[in-house]
Residue, then its C-alpha position, 0 to 999 in steps of 0.5 A: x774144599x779149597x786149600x787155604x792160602x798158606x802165607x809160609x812159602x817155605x811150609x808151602x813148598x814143603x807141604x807139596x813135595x811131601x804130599x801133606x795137606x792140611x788135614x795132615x797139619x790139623x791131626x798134629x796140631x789136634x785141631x780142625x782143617x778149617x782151624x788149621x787153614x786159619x792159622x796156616x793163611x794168617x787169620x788166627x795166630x799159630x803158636x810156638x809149639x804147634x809149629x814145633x809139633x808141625x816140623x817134628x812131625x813133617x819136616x825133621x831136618x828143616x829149620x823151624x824159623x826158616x819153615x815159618x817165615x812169612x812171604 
């Protein structure tokens, strides 16, 4: 399945260095990839706390507003 066109390029970047998919993404934030890849390309709303849940997880020295910030 085609990765979904992430519209937070720091996340992005971030998510390649580590190797962390989407899938990985959807596990935090207990939901589906393809739910996921919505909320990641900007076709559905990512909420407050599934971005927090996603940098607690993943990105723990990373600022969450610069993580999350649109291209």
């Amino acid at each position: 399945m085609p990765s979904a066109n992430i519209i937070f390029p720091d996340l992005r970047a971030e998510m390649a260095r580590q190797n962390i998919t989407i899938q990985d993404i959807a596990n935090v934030i207990k939901t589906g990839r393809d739910t996921a890849g919505t909320k990641l390309s900007g076709k559905r709303p990512l909420h407050l706390d599934e971005a927090i849940a996603i940098a607690d997880a993943f990105f723990p020295g990373k600022d969450v507003r610069q993580l999350f910030k649109k291209e």
